[in-house]
C-alpha positions as CSV (number, residue, x, y, z in Angstrom):
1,X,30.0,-15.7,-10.5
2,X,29.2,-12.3,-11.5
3,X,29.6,-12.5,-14.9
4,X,27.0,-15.3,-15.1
5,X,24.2,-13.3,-13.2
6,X,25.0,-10.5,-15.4
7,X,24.3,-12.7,-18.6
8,X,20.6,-13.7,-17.3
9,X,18.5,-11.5,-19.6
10,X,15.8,-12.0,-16.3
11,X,18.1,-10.3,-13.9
12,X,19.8,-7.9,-16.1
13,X,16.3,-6.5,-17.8
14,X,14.1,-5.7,-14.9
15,X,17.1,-3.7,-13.6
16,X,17.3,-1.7,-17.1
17,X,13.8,-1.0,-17.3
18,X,14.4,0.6,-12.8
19,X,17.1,2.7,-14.2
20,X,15.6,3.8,-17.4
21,X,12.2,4.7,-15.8
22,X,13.9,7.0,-12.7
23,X,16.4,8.2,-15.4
24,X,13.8,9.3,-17.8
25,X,11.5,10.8,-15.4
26,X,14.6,12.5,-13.6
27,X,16.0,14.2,-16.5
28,X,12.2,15.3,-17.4
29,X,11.8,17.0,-14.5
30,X,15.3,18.8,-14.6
31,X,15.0,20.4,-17.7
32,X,11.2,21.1,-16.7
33,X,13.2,23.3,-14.0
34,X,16.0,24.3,-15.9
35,X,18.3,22.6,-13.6
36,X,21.2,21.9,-16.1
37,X,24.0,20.6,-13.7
38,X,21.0,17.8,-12.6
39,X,20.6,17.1,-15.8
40,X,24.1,16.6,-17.0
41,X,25.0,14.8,-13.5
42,X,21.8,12.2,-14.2
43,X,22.5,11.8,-17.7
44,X,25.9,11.0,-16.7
45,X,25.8,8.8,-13.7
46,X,24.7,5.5,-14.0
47,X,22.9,4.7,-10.2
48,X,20.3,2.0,-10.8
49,X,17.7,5.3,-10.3
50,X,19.5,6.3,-7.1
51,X,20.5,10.0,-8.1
52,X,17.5,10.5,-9.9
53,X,15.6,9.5,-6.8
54,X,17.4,11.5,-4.4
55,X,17.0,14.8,-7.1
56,X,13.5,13.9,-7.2
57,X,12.5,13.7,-3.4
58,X,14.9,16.1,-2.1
59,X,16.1,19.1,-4.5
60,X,13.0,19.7,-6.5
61,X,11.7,23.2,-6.2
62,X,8.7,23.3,-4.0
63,X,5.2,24.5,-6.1
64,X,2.4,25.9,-4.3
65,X,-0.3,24.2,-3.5
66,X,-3.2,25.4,-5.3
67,X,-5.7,27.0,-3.7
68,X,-10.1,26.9,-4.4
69,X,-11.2,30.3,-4.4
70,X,-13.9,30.9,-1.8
71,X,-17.4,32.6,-2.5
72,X,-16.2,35.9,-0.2
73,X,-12.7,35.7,-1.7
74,X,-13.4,36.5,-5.5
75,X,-14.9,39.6,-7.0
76,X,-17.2,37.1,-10.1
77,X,-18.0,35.2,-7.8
78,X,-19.7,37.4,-4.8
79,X,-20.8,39.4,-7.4
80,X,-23.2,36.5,-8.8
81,X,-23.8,35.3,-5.3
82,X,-25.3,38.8,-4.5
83,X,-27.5,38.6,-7.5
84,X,-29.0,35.3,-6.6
85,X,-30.4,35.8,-3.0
């Protein structure tokens, strides 16, 4: 029985494409971040996206959220703030 679901070209595709998506974006992101062992382990492993899902939400390194610069806060911009009044 197995062997016949595997030769559906309807089951097996949409399956491919999961894994080739997560893997790609995965192993993107890890050599983004220099993270060689995540790379290897994705390229590696074959998890229907699983490992490159659990890298993604979990072992990323955090970025900072960026922040708008207020009026009061930058030197340019109180400067031209002061001129207009």
């Amino acid at each position: 029985m197995p062997a016949d679901l595997l030769n559906q070209w309807y089951v097996v595709l949409p399956l491919v494409a999961w894994e080739a998506g997560w893997k790609g974006y995965g192993l993107w992101k890890a050599a983004k971040n220099s993270q060689k062992y995540w790379f290897v382990a994705m390229l590696l492993v074959n998890s229907l996206g699983i490992l490159p899902i659990v890298y993604l939400k979990f072992y990323q390194p955090k970025t900072p959220e960026p922040t708008t610069p207020s009026p009061t806060s930058s030197p340019k911009l109180l400067a031209s703030h002061r001129r207009a009044k």
